[in-house]
N, C-alpha and C positions, 0 to 999 in steps of 0.2 A: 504494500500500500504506500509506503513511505517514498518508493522507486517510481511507482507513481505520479505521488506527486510532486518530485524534483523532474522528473521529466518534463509533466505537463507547463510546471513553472516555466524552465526554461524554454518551452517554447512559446511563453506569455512574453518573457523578456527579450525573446528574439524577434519576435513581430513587434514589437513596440521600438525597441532600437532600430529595427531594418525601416519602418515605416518613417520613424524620424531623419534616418539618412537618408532616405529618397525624398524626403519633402521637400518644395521648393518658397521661398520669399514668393514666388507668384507662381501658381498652379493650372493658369491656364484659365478654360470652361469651365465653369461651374462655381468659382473661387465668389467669397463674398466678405466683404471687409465693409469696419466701418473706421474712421478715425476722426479725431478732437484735435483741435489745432488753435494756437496764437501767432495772430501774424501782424504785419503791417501793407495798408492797403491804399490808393489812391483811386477809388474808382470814378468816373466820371458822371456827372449830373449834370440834368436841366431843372429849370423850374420856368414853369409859364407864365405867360403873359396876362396874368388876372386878376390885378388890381389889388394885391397884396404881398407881404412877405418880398423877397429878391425874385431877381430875375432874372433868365440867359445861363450860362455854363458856370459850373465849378469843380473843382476836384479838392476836395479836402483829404492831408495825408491823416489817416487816420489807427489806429487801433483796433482790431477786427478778431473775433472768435468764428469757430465754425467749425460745422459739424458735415462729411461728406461719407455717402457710400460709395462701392467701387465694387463693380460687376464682372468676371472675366466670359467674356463672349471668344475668344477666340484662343491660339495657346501662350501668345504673346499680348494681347489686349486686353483695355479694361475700357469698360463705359462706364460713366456714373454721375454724381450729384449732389452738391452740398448748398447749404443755407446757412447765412451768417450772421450776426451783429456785427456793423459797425458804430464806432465812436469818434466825434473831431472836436475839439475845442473849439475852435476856428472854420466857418464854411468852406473855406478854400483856403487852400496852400498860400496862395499871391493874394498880398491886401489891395485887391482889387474893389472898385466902387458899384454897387446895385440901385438901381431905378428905386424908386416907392411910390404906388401911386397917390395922389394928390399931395405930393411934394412939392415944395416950390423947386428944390434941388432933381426933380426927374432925370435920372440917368445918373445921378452918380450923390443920393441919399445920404448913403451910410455902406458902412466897410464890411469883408465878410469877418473881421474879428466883431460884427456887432451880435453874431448867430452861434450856437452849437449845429452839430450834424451830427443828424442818426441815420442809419441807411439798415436797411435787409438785402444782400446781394442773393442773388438765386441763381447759381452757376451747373451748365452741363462739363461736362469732362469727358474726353476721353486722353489716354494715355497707352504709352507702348516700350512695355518692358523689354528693352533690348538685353540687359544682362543674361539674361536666363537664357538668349539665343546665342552668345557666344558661347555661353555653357555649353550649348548642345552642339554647336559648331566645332569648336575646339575639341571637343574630349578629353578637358581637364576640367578637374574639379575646382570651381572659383568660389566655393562658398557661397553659390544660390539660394542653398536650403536657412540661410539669413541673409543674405544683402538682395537685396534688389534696385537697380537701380532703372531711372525711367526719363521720359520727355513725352510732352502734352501738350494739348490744346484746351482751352474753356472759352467758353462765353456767356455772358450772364445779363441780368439785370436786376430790376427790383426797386423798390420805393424808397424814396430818402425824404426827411424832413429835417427841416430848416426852424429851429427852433430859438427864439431870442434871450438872449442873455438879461437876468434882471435888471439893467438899467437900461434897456431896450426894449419894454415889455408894448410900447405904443407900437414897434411896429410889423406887432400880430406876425404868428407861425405858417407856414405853407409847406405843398405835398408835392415835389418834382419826381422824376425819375432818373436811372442812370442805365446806361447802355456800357459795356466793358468784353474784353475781350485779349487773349494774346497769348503766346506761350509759356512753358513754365521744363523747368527740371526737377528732379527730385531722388532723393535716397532715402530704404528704409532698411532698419535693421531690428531682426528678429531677436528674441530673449530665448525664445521658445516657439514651439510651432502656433501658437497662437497669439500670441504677445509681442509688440515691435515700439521704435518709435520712429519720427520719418521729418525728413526738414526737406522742403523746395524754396527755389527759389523761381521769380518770374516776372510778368505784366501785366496779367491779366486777373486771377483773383487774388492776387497778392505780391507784394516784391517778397516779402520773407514770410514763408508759414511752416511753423511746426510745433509738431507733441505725440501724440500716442496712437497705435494702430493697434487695433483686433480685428482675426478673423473668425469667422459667423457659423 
């Protein structure tokens, strides 16, 4: 009995090691990840023409959380999707001047340090693990089954609001949008087959993001 169960054991322990060595940082079809990220962002916005709050284009650099999942559709590809908060002090980067309507000052009011900025960006992703193809190209062992590394595209948008700093409370909040887009890089490393963390960098939902990755 006791032959038994040293037997069976080891062959617990052998499928559990062998299944770890064969794993990859990205697995292809069927792979489902989620990750949590702090980044810095500058996405762009409008706000319209309607008689309140600023007006015209801004990008404020801002402060940004977000949360994205990541799908693999292919052996080398992922599609996917995150949603964020952003935060700005300041409306826009450049103290640039906005319109207010019934201003005497029309077209150049008050400054974007008179506003905060909140934004939701809502970005699609896709991304293309090339690491794991050299892996398979070469026939060396590159430490896939942790590192993965990647290059992508997103595009996104989502609502921002323009909100006035207390000694600017006369000249009332407004709801723009922002349009954004561009490429990005990235690396992630594994702890264990489920646990990683991951840093990118880019243009389009973020210049710098990074924090924590699980997969699903």
């Amino acid at each position: 009995m006791k032959q038994m169960y040293r037997i069976g054991l080891l062959v617990v322990v052998t499928l559990f090691f062998g299944s770890m060595a064969n794993a990859q940082a990205f697995s292809g079809k069927g792979l489902k990840s989620i990750q949590i990220g702090l980044g810095l962002s500058e996405h762009h916005g409008w706000y319209p023409e309607n008689g309140k709050g600023p007006k015209g284009h801004v990008s404020p650099l801002a402060g940004n959380i977000n949360v994205q999942l990541e799908f693999g559709i292919g052996k080398y590809v992922g599609l996917g999707g995150s949603v964020g908060f952003d935060y700005a002090s300041n409306l826009s980067r450049n103290s640039v001047g906005f319109g207010y309507f019934g201003s005497p000052l029309l077209g150049n009011a008050y400054g974007s340090s008179s506003f905060r900025s909140f934004a939701i960006p809502i970005t699609l992703t896709a991304d293309f693990h090339f690491f794991q193809l050299i892996q398979d190209k070469s026939g060396k062992s590159l430490h896939a089954d942790k590192l993965d590394i990647y290059v992508g595209l997103d595009f996104g948008s989502g609502p921002a609001f323009a909100v006035p700093k207390s000694a600017y409370k006369a000249y009332g909040s407004d709801v723009g949008y922002m349009i954004y887009g561009g490429p990005h890089a990235g690396i992630k490393y594994y702890f264990n087959e489920k646990m990683g963390v991951f840093l990118e960098i880019g243009y389009g939902k973020a210049y710098l993001n990074g924090g924590v990755n699980f997969k699903l």
